[in-house]
N, C-alpha and C positions, 0 to 999 in steps of 0.2 A: 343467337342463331335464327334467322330469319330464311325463308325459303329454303334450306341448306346449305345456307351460306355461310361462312362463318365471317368475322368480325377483326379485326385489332386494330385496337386504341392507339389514336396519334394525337395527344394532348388533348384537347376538347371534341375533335371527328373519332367516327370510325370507318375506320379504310377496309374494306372488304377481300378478305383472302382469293386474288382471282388466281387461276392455273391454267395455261394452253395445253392441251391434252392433243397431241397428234405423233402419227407414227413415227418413226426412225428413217423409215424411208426417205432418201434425199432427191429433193426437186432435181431437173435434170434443165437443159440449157433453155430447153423452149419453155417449160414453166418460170424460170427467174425471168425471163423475157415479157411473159406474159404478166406477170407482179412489177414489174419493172414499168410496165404500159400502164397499170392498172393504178399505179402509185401517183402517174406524172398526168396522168390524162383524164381518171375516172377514180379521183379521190373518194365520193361518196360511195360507190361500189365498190370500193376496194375496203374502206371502211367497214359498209355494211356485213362485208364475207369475214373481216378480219373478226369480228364482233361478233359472229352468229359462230365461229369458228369451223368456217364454210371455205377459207382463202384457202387451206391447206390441199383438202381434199380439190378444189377445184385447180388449182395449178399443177396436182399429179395426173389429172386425167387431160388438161389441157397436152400436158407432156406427153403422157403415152399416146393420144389421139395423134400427134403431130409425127410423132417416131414412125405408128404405124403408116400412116399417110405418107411417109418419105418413102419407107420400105416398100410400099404399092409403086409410085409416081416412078420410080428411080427404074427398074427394070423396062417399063410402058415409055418412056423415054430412051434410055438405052436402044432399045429397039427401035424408034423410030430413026434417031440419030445413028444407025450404023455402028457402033459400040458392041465389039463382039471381042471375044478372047483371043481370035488370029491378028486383028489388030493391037493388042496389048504387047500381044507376042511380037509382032513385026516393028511396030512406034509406038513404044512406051513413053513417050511425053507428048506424042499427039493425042493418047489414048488418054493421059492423064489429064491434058488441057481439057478435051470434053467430058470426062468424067466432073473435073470441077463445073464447070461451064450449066452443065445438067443439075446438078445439086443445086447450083445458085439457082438456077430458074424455079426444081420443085420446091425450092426454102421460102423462095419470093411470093409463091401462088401460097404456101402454109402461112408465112406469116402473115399474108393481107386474109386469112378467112379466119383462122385461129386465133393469133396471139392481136393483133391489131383491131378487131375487131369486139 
C-alpha cells in the first residue's frame, strides 16, 4: 500500500485498486451535452476532469447553470414576443409554435456560451 492506495497482483504488474466516487445524482440533458462536446472536441480537458474526478461535479453544475438560465430567458422572451395566456386560450397552436420557437432561440444562446464552449 503506497500513498493509500492499494495494489492487486496481475502476474508480474500490480494494478492499483482505482474507484470513481460520485453522487447518485443523474446528469440531466445539457450536462451529457456538455461531456458529449467535451469527449469529441476537448479530449485532453475532458481527460484531465475525468482523472482529477472533476468531470462529475462539473457537468452537474454545467446542467443546473443552464436549466436556471432557461427558466430566466424563457419568461424575458415570452414578453417580448407577445406570449400571454389569452393567447394560449384563444390559439393554442400558434401559442405553441412560439413557445417552441422561443426555447429554441434561449437553447441556442445556452448552448453557444455553456455547453459549446
Amino acid at each position: 500500500m503506497k500513498n493509500g492506495l492499494t495494489y492487486t497482483k496481475n502476474g508480474d504488474y500490480l494494478i492499483p485498486d482505482l474507484t470513481l466516487k460520485q453522487p447518485e445524482q443523474p446528469i440531466g440533458k445539457y450536462g451529457r451535452m456538455r461531456r458529449e462536446y467535451l469527449k469529441e472536441h476537448r479530449p485532453i480537458l475532458y481527460n484531465s476532469l475525468t482523472l482529477s474526478g472533476k468531470l462529475y461535479p462539473h457537468l452537474l453544475e454545467i446542467d443546473r447553470t443552464a436549466n436556471e438560465r432557461l427558466e430566466r430567458m424563457m419568461p424575458e422572451l415570452m414578453k417580448s414576443a407577445g406570449v400571454t395566456e389569452s393567447l394560449k386560450a384563444s390559439d393554442p397552436m400558434r401559442w405553441v409554435g412560439l413557445m417552441n420557437d422561443l426555447k429554441a432561440q434561449a437553447e441556442e444562446t445556452i448552448l453557444a456560451e455553456l455547453i459549446y464552449n
